[in-house]
MARDOFI-614876 format. One record per atom (N, C-alpha, C, O): residue number from 1; residue in one letter; atom name; x, y, z. Coordinates in steps of 0.1 Angstrom, whole numbers, plus 2048, in hexadecimal, padded with zeros to 3 digits. Example, Ala and Ser with C-alpha at 12.3 -4.5 7.8 and 13.67 -1.06 7.14 Angstrom:
<recs>
REC num residu atome east north  up
REC   1      a     N  884   7C7 84E
REC   1      a    CA  87B   7D3 84E
REC   1      a     C  884   7DF 84E
REC   1      a     O  88E   7DF 855
REC   2      s     N  880   7EA 847
REC   2      s    CA  889   7F5 847
REC   2      s     C  881   800 84F
REC   2      s     O  886   80B 850
</recs>
This chain:
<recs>
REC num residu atome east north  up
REC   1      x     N  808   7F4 800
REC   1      x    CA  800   800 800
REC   1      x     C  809   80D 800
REC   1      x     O  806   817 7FA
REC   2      x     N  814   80A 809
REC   2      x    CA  820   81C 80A
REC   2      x     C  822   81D 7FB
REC   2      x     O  81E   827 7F5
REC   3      x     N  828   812 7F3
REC   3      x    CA  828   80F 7E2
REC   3      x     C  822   818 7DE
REC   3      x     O  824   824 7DC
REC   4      x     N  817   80F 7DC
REC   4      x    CA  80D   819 7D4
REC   4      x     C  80C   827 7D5
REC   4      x     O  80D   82F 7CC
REC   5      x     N  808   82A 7E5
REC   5      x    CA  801   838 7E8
REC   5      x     C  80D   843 7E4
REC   5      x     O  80B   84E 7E1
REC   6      x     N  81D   83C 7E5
REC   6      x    CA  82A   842 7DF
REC   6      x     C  82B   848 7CE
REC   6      x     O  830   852 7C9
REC   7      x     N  823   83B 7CA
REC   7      x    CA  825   838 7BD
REC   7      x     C  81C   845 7B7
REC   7      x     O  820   84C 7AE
REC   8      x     N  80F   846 7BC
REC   8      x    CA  806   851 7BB
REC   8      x     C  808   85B 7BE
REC   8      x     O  808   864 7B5
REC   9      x     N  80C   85E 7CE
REC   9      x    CA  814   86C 7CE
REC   9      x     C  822   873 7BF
REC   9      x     O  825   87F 7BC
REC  10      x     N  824   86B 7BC
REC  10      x    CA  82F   86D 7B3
REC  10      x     C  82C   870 7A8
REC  10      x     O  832   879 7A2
REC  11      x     N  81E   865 79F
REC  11      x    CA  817   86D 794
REC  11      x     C  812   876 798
REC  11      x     O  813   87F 78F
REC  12      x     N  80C   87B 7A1
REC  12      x    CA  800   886 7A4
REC  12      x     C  80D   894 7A5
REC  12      x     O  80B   89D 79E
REC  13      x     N  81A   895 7AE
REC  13      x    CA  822   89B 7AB
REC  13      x     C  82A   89B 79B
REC  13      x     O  833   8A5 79C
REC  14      x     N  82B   896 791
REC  14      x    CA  833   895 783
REC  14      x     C  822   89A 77B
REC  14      x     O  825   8A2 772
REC  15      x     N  817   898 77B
REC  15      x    CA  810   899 771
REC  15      x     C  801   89F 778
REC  15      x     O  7F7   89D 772
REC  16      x     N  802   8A4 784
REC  16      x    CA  7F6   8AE 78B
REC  16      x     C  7FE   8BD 783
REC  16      x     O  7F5   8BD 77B
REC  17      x     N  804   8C4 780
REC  17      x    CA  803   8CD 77B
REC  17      x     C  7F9   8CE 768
REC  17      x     O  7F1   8D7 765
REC  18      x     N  7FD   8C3 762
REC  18      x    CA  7FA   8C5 757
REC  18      x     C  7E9   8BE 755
REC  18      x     O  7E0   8C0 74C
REC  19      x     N  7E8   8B6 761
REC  19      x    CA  7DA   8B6 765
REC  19      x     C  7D2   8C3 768
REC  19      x     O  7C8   8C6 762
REC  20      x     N  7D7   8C9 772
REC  20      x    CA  7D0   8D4 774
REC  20      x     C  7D1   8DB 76B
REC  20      x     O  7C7   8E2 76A
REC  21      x     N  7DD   8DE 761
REC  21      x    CA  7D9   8EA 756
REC  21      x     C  7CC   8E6 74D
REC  21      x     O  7C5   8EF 748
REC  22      x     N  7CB   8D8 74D
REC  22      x    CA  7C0   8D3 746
REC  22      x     C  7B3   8D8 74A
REC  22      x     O  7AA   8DE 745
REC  23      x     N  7B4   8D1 75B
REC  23      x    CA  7A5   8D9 760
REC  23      x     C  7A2   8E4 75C
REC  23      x     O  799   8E8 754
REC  24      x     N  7AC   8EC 763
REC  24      x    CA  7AA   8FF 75E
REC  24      x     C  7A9   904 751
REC  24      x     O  7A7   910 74F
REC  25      x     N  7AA   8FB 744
REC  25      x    CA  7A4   900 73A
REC  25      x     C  798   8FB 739
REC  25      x     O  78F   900 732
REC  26      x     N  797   8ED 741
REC  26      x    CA  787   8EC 73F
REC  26      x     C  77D   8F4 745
REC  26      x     O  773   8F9 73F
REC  27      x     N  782   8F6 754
REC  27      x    CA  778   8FB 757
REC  27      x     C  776   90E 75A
REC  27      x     O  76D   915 75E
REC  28      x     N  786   912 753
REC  28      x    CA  788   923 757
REC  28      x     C  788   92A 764
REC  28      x     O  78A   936 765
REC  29      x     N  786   91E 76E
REC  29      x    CA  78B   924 779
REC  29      x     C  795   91C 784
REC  29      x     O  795   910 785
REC  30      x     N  79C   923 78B
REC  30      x    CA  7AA   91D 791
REC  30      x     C  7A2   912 79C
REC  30      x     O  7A3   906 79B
REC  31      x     N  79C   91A 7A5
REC  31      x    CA  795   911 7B0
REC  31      x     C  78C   902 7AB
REC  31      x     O  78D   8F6 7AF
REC  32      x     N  785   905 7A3
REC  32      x    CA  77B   8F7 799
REC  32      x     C  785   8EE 793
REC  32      x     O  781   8E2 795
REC  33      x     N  792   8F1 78D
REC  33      x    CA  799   8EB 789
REC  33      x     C  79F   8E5 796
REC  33      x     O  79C   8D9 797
REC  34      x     N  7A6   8EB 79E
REC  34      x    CA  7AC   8E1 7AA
REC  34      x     C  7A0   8DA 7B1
REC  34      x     O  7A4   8D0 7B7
REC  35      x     N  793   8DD 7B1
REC  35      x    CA  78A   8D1 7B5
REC  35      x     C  788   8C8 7AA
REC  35      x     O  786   8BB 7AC
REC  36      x     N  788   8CD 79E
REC  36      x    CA  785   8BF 792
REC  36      x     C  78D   8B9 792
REC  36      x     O  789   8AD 791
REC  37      x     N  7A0   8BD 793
REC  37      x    CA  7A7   8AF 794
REC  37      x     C  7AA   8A9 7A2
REC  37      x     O  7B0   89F 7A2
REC  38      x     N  7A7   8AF 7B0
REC  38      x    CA  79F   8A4 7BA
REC  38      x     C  79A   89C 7B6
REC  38      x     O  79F   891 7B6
REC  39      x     N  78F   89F 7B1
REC  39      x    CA  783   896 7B1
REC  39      x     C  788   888 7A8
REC  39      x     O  786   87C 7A9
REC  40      x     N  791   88E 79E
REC  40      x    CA  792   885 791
REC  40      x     C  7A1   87C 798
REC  40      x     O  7A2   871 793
REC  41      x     N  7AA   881 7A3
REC  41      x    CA  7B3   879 7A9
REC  41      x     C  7A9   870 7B3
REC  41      x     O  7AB   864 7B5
REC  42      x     N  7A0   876 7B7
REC  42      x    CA  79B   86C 7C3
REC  42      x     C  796   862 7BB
REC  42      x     O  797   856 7BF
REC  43      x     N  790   864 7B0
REC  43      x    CA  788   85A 7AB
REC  43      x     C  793   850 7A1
REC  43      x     O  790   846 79B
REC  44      x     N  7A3   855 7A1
REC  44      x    CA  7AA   84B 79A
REC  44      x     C  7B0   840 7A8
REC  44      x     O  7B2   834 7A6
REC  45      x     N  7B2   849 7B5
REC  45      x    CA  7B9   841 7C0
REC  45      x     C  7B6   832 7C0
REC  45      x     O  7BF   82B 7BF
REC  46      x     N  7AB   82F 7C2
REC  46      x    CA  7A4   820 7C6
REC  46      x     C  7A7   817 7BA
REC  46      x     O  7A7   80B 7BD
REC  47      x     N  7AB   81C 7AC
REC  47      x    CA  7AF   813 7A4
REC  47      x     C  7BD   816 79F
REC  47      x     O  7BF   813 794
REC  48      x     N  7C3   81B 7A4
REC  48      x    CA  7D5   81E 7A6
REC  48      x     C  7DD   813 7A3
REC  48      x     O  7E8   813 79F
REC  49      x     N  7D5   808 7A7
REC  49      x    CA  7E1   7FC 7A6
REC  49      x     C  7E1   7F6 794
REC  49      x     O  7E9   7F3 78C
REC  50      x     N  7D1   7F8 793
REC  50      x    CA  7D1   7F0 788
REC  50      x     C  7D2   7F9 77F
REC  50      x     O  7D2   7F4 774
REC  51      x     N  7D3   80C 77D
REC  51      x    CA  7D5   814 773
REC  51      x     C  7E8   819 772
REC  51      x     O  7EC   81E 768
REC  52      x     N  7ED   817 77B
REC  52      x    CA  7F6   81B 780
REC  52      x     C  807   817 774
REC  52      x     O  811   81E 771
REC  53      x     N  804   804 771
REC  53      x    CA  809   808 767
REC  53      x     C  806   806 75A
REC  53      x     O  80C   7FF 751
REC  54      x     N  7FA   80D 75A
REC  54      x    CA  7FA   80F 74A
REC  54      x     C  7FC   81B 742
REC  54      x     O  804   81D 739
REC  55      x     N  7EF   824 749
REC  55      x    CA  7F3   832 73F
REC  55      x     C  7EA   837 747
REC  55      x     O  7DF   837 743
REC  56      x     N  7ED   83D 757
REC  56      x    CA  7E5   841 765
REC  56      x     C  7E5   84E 75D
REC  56      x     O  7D9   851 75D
REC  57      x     N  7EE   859 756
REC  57      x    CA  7E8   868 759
REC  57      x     C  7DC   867 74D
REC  57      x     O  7D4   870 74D
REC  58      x     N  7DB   85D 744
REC  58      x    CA  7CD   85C 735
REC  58      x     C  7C3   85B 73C
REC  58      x     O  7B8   860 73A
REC  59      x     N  7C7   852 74A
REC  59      x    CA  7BA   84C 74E
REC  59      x     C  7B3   859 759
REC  59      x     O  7A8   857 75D
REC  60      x     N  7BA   863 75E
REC  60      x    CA  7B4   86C 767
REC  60      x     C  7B3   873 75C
REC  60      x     O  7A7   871 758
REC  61      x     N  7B9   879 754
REC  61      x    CA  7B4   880 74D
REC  61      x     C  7A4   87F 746
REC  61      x     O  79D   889 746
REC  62      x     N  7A0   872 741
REC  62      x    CA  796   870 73F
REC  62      x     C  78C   870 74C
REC  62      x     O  782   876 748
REC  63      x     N  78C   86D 755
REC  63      x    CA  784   871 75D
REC  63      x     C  786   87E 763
REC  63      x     O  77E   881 76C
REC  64      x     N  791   886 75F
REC  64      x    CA  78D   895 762
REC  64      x     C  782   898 756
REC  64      x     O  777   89C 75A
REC  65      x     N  783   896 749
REC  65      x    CA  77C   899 741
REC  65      x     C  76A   896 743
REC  65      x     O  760   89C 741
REC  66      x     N  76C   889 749
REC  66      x    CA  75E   882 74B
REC  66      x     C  759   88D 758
REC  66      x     O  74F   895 756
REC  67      x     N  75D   88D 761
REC  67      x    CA  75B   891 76E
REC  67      x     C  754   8A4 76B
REC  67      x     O  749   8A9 76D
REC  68      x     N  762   8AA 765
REC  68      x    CA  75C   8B5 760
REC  68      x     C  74E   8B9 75A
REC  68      x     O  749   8C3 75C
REC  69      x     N  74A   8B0 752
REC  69      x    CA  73D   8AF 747
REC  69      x     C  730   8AC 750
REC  69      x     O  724   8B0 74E
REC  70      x     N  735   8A2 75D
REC  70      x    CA  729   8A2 762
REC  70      x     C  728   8AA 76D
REC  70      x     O  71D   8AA 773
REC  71      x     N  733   8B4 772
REC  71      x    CA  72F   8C0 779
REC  71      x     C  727   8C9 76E
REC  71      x     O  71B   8CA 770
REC  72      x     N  72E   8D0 763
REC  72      x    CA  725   8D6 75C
REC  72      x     C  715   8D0 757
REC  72      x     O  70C   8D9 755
REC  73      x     N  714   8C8 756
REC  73      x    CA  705   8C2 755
REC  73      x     C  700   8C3 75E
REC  73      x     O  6F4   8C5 75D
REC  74      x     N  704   8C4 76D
REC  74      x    CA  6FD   8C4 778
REC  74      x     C  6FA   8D6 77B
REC  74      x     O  6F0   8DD 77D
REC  75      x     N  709   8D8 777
REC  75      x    CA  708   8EA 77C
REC  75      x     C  6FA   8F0 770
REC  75      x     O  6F0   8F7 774
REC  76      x     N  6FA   8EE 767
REC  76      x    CA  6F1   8FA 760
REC  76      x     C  6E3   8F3 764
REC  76      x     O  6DA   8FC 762
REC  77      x     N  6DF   8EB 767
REC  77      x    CA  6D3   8E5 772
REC  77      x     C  6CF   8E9 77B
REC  77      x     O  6C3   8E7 77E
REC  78      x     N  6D9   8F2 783
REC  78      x    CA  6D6   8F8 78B
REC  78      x     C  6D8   907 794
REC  78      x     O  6E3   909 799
REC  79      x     N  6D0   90E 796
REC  79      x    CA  6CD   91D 796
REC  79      x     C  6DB   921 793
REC  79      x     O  6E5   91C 797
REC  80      x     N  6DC   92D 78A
REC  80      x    CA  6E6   935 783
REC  80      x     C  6E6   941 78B
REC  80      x     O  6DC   947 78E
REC  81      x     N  6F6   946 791
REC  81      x    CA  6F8   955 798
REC  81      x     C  6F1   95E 793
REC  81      x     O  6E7   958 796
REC  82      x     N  6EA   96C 78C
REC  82      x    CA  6EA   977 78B
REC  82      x     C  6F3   97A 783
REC  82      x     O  6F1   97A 777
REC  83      x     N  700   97D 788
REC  83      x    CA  708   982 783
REC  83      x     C  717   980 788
REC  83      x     O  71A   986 792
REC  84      x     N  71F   97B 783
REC  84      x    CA  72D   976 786
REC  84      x     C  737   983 78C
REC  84      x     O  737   98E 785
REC  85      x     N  73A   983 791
REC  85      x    CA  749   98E 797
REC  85      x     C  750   98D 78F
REC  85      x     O  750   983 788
REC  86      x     N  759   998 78E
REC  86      x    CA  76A   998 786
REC  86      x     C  770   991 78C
REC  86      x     O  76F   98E 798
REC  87      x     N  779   98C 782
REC  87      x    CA  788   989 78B
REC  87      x     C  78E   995 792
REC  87      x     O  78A   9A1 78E
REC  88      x     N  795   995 799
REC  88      x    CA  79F   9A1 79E
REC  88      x     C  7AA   99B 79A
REC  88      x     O  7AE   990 79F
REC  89      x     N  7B2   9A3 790
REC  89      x    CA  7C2   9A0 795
REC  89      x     C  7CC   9A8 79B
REC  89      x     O  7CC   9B5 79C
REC  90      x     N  7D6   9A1 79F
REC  90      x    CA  7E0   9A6 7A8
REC  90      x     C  7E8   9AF 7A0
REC  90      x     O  7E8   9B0 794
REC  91      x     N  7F1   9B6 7A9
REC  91      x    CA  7FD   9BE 7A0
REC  91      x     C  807   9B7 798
REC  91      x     O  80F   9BD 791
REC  92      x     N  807   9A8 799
REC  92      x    CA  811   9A1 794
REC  92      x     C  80D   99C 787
REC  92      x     O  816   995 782
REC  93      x     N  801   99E 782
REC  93      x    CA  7FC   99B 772
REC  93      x     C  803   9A2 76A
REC  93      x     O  807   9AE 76C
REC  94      x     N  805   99C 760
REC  94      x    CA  809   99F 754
REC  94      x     C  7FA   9A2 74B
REC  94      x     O  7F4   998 747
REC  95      x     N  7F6   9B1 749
REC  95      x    CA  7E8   9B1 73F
REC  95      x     C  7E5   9A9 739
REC  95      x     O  7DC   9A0 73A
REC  96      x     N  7F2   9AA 72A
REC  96      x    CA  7EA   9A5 71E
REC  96      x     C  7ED   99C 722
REC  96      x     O  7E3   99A 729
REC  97      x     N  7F3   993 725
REC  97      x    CA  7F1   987 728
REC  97      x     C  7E6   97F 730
REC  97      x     O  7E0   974 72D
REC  98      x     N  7E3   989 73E
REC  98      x    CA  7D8   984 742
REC  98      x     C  7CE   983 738
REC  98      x     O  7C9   978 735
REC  99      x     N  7CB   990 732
REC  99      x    CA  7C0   996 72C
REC  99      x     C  7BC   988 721
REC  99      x     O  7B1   983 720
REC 100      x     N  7C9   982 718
REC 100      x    CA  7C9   979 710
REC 100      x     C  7C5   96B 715
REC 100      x     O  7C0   961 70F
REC 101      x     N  7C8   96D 724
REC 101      x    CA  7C5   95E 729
REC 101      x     C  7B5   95C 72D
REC 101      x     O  7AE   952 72F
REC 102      x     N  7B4   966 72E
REC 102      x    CA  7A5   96A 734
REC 102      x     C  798   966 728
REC 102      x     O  790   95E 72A
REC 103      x     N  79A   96E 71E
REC 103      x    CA  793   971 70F
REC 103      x     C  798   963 709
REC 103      x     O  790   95E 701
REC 104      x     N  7A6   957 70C
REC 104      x    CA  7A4   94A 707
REC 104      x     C  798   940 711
REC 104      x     O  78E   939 70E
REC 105      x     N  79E   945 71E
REC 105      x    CA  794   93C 725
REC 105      x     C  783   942 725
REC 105      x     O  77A   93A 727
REC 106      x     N  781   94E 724
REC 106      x    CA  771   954 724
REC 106      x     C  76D   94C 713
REC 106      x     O  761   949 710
REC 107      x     N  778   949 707
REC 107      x    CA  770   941 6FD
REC 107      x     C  772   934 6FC
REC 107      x     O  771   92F 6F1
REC 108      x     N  775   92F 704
REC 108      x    CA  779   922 707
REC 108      x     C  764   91F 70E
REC 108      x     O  75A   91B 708
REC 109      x     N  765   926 71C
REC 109      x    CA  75B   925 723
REC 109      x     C  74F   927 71B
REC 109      x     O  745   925 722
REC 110      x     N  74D   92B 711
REC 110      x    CA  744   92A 706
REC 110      x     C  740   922 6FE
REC 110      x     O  734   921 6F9
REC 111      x     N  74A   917 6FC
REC 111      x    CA  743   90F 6F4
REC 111      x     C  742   908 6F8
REC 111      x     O  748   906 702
REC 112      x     N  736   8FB 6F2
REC 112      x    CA  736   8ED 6F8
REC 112      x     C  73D   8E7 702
REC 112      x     O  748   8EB 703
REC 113      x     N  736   8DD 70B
REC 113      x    CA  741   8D6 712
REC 113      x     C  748   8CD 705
REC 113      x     O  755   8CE 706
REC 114      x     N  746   8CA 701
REC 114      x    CA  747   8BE 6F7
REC 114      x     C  756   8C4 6ED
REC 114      x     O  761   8BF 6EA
REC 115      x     N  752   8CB 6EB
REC 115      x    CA  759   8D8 6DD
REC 115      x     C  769   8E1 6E9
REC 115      x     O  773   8E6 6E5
REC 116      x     N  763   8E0 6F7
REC 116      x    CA  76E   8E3 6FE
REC 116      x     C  77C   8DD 701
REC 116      x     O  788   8E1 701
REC 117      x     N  772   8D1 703
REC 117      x    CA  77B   8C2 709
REC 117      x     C  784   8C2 6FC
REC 117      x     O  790   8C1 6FE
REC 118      x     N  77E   8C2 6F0
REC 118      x    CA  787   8BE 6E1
REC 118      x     C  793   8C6 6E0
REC 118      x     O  79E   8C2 6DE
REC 119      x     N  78E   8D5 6E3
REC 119      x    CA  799   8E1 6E1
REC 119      x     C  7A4   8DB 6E7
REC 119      x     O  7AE   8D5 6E1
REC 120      x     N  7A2   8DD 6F9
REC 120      x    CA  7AB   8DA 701
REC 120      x     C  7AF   8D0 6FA
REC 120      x     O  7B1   8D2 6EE
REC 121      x     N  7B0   8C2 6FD
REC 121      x    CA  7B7   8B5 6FB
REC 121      x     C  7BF   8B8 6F0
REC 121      x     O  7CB   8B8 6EF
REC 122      x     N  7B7   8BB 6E5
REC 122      x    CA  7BA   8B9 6D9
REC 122      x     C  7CA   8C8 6D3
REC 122      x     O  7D5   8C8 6D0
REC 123      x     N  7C1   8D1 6D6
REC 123      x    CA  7CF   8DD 6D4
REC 123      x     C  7D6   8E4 6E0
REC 123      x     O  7E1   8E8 6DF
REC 124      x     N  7D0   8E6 6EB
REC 124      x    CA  7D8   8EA 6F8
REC 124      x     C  7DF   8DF 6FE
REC 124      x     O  7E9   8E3 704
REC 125      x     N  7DF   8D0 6FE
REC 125      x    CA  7E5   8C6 6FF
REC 125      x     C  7E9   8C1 6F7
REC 125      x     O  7EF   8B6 6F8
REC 126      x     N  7E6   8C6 6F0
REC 126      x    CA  7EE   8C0 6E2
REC 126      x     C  7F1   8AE 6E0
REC 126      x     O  7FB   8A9 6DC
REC 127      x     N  7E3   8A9 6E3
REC 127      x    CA  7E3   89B 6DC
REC 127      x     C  7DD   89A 6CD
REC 127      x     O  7D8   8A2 6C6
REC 128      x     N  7DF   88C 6CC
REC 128      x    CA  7D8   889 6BB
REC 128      x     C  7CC   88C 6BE
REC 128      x     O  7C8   890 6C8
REC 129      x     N  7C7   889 6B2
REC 129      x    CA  7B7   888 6AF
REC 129      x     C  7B0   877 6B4
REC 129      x     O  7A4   874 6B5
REC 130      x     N  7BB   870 6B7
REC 130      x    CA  7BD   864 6BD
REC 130      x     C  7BA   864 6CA
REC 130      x     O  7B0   861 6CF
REC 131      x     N  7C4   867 6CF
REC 131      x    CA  7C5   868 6DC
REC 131      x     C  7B5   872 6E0
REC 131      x     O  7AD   86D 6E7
REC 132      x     N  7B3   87B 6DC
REC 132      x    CA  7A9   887 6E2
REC 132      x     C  79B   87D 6E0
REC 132      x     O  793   87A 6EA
REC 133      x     N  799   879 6D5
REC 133      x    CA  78E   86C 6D3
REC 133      x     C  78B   864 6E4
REC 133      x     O  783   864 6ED
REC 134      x     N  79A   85C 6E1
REC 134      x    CA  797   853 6EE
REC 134      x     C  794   856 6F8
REC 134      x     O  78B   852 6FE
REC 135      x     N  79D   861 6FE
REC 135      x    CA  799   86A 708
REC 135      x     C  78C   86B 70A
REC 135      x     O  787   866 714
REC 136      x     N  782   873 701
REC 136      x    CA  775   873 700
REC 136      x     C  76D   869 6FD
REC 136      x     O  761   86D 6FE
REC 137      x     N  76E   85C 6F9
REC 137      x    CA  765   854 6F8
REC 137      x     C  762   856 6EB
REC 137      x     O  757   851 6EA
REC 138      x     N  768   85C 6DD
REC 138      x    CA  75B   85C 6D6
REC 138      x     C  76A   858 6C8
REC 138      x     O  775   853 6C8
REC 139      x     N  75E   85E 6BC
REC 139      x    CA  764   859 6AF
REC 139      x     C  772   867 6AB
REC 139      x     O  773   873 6B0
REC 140      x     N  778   864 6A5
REC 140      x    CA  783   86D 69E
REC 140      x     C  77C   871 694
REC 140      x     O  784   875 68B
REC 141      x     N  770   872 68F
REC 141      x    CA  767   87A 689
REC 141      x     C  765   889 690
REC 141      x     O  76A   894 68D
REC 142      x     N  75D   884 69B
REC 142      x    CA  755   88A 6A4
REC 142      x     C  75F   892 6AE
REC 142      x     O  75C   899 6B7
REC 143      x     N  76B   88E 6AA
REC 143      x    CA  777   898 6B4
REC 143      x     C  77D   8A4 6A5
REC 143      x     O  783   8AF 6A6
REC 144      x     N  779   89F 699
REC 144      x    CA  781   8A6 693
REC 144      x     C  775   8AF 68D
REC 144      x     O  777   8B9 687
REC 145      x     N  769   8AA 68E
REC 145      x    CA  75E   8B5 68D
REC 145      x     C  75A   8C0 69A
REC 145      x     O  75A   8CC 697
REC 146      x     N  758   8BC 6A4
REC 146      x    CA  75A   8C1 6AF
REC 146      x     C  767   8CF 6B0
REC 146      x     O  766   8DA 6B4
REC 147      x     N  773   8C9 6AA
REC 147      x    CA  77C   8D3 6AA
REC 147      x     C  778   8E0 69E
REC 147      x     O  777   8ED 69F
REC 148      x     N  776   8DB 697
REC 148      x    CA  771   8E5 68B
REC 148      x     C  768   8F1 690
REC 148      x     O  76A   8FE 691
REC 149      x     N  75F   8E9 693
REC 149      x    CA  756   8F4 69B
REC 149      x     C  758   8FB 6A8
REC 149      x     O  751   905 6AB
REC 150      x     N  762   8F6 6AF
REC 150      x    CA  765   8FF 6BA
REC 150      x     C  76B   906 6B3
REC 150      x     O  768   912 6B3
REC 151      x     N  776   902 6A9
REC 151      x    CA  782   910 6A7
REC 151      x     C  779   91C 698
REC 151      x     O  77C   926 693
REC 152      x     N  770   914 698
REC 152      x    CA  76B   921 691
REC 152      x     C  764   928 699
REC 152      x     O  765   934 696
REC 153      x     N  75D   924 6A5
REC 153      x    CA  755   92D 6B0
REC 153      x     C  761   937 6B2
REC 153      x     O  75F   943 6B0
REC 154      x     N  772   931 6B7
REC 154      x    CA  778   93C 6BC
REC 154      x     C  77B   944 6B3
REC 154      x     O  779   950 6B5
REC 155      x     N  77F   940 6A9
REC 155      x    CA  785   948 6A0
REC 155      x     C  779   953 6A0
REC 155      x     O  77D   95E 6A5
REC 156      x     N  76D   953 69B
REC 156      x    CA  762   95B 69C
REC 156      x     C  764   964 6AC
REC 156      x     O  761   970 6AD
REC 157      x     N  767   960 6B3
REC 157      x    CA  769   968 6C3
REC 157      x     C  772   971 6BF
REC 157      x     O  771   97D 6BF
REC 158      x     N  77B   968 6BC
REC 158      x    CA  78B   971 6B9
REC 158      x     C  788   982 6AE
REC 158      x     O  78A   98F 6AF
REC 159      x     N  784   97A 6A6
REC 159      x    CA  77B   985 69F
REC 159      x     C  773   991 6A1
REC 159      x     O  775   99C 69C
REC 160      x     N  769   98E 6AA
REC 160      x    CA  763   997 6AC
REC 160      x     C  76A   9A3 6BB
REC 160      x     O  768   9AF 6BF
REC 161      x     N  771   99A 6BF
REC 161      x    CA  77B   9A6 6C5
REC 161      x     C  774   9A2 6D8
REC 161      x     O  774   9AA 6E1
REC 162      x     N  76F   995 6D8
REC 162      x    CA  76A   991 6E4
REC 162      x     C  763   981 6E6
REC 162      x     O  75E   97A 6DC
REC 163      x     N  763   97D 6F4
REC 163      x    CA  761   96F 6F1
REC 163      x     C  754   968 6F2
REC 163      x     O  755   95D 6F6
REC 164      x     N  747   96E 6F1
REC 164      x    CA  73E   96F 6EE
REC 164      x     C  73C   969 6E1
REC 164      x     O  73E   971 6D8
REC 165      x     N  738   95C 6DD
REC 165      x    CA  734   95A 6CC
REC 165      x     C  727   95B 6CB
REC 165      x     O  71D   95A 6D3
REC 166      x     N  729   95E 6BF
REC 166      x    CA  718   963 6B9
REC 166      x     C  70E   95B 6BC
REC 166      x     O  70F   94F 6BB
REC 167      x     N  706   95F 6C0
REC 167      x    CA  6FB   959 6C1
REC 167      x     C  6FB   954 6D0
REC 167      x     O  6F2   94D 6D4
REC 168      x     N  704   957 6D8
REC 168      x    CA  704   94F 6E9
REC 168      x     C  6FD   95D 6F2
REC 168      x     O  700   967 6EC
REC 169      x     N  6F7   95D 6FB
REC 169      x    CA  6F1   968 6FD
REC 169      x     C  6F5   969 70F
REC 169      x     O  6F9   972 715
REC 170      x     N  6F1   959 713
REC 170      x    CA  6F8   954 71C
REC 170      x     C  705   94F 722
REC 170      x     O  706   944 71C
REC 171      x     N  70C   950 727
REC 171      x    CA  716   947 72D
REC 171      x     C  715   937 733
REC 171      x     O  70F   933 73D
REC 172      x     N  71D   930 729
REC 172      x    CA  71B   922 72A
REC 172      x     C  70F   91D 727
REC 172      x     O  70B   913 72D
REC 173      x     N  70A   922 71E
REC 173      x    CA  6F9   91D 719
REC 173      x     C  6FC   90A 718
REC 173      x     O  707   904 715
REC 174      x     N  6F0   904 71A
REC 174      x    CA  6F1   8F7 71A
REC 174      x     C  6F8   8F2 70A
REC 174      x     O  6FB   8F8 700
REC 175      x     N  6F8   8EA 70C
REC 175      x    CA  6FD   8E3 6FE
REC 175      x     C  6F5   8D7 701
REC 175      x     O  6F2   8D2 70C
REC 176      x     N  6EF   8D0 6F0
REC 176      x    CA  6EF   8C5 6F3
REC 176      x     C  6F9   8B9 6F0
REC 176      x     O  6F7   8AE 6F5
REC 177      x     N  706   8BD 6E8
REC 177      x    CA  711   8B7 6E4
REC 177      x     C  716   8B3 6F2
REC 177      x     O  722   8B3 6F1
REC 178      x     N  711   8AE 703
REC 178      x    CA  71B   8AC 70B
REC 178      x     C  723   89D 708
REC 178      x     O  71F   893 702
REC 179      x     N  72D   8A0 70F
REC 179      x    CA  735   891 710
REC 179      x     C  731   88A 713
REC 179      x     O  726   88C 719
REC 180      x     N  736   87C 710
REC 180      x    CA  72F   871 710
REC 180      x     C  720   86E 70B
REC 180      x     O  71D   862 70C
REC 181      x     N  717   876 706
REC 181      x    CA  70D   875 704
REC 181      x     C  711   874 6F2
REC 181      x     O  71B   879 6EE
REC 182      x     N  70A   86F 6EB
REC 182      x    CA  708   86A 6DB
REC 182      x     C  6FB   86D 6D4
REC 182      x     O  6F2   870 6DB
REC 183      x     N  6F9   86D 6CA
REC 183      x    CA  6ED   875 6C4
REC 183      x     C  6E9   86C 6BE
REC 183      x     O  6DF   86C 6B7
</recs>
């Protein structure tokens, strides 16, 4: 058991960073992200032995992805704030940069869950169209259509000089494209 719980300490320190960059593009926020890859470590711990050596960070990563999809299914279900607060940032921001990180993740948080998940995996993580498939459960059709249409949503953001795409009126409007679900 020291083994293991060693063995885990050690991935979770070598590949909890590039996990959590994952959450935080999924979900655009620092705090949601360090609860999504909790959630997605606690739920890899119990089978640690038998994922451990194969390919343990594919396999949290997919259940960060799964886990994510079904907070968002649950969150737009149920009562919506009014109105969101700013960020505040500190004196130690760099603008455009914030500013750019901000306007990637405010058009990130716009599109689909489905059309999200593809971006990230697929060009912020830079896997195949293979790999981003498996990850998601679905066809290398449907990752490489999926991609199309998110990057024309952004491109259209980028465009219009904000991340708001046409036709969204709301923030995070439902989709019915979610993960794991098939039409």
């Amino acid at each position: 058991m020291a083994s293991s719980w060693t063995d885990f300490e050690e991935f979770v320190a070598a590949c909890g960073p590039r996990l959590l960059r994952s959450a935080w593009l999924l979900t655009g926020d620092r705090y949601l992200a360090e609860d999504l890859l909790q959630t997605a470590l606690a739920r890899a711990w119990p089978k640690w032995r038998r994922i451990a050596d194969q390919s343990p960070e594919a396999y949290v990563r997919r259940i960060l992805v799964h886990e994510y999809a079904s907070w968002w299914r649950r969150r737009w279900r149920r009562e919506l704030p009014f109105a969101d607060l700013p960020e505040t940032s500190g004196p130690a921001d760099r603008y455009g940069e914030v500013d750019q990180e901000r306007s990637l993740v405010s058009a990130l948080r716009r599109l689909p869950v489905r059309q999200r998940a593809v971006v990230v995996l697929r060009y912020l993580e830079d896997r195949t169209t293979e790999e981003t498939a498996a990850l998601l459960g679905c066809s290398v059709g449907t990752v490489k259509s999926q991609a199309s249409k998110a990057l024309r949503t952004l491109r259209q953001c980028v465009s219009r000089g904000d991340a708001d795409p046409p036709g969204k009126d709301a923030p995070d409007a439902p989709s019915p494209a979610v993960l794991g679900e098939r039409r």
